[in-house]
N, C-alpha and C positions, 0 to 999 in steps of 0.2 A: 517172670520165671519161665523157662524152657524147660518142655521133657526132653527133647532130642538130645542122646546120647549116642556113642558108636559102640560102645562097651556093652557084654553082657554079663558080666559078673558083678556084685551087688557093690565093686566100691567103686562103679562108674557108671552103676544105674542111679539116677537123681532120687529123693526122698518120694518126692511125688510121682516117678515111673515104679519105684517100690509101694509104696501104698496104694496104687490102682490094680498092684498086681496081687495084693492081700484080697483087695475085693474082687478082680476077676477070678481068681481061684476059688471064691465065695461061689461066686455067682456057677462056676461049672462042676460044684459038689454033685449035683443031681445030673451030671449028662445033658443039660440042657443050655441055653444060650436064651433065657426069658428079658425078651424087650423090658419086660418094666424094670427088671434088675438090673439089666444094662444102663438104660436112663438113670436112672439111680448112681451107678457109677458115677456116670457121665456128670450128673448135677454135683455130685459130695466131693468129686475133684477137685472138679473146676470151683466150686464155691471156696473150701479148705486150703488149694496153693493160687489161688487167684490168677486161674488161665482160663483162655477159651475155650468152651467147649469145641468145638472141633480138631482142636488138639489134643486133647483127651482121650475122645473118640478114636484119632488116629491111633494115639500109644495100645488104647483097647483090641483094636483091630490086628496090632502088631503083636500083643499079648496072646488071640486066639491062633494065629495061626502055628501049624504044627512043627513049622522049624524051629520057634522060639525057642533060643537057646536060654534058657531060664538059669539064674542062678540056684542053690540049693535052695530051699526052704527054712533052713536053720539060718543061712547066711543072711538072708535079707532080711530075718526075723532078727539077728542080732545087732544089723545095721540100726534099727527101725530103735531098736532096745534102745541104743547109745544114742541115737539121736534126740527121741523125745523124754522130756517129763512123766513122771507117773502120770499125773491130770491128762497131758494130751496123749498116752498109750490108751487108755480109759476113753477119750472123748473118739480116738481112731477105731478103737473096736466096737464102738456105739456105730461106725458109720457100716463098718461091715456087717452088723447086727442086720442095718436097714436093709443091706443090699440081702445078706439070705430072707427075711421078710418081704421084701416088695412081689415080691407073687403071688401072697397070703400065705404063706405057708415054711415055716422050716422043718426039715429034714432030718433023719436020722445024721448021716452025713453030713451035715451044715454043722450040727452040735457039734460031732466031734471034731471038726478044721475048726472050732471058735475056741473048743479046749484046748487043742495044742497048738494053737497061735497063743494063747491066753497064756501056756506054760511057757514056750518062748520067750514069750515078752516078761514074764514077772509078775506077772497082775494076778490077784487073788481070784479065788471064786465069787465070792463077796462083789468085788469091782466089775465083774464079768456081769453080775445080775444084773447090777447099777449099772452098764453101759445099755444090756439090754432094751433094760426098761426107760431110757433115753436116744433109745433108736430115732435118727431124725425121719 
């Protein structure tokens, strides 16, 4: 599987350039860019659509910079909706769980992007705990 696309609107970004871009949005709630949350990234990627890290890394690097023409947030939330299963919406917001985690620490800010990605996608509060608490 390839991230590289030319497209930036969500029906020509790959599932896997959209879910890295759930967790890099994680990851910049607090104004920061934390190596372990980035690593993190980098591993729940590459593990989940079975690519190389260094191409992940790239898509990430392509993600922070400030031209990134991003598509809306509703839009790739709805992409993400019709693509997966309840189970794997649940098992994707466990991964972003990790990624606001891996600092030690979640955020006021983190909650709230996990709740309305959470309302987004469908997923109860309920399911939100249970991914939580299965953060990898």
């Amino acid at each position: 599987m390839q991230m590289q696309t030319h497209g930036t609107d969500a029906g020509r970004e790959s599932l896997a350039q959209i879910v890295t871009r759930m967790m890099v949005t994680m990851m910049q709630m607090d104004d920061e860019v934390d190596l372990r949350e980035y690593g993190r990234i980098v591993h729940l990627v590459a593990r989940r659509f079975g690519l190389d890290p260094a191409e992940v890394e790239a898509c990430v690097e392509r993600q922070l910079q400030p031209g990134d023409n991003a598509p809306a947030f509703d839009e790739w939330a709805r992409r993400i909706k019709s693509s997966y299963s309840r189970r794997d919406l649940v098992s994707i917001l466990s991964d972003v769980w990790a990624v606001a985690e891996a600092d030690g620490h979640v955020d006021y800010f983190e909650e709230r992007y996990m709740s309305r990605l959470a309302t987004l996608l469908g997923v109860s509060s309920r399911e939100v705990r249970q991914a939580r608490a299965h953060a990898a």
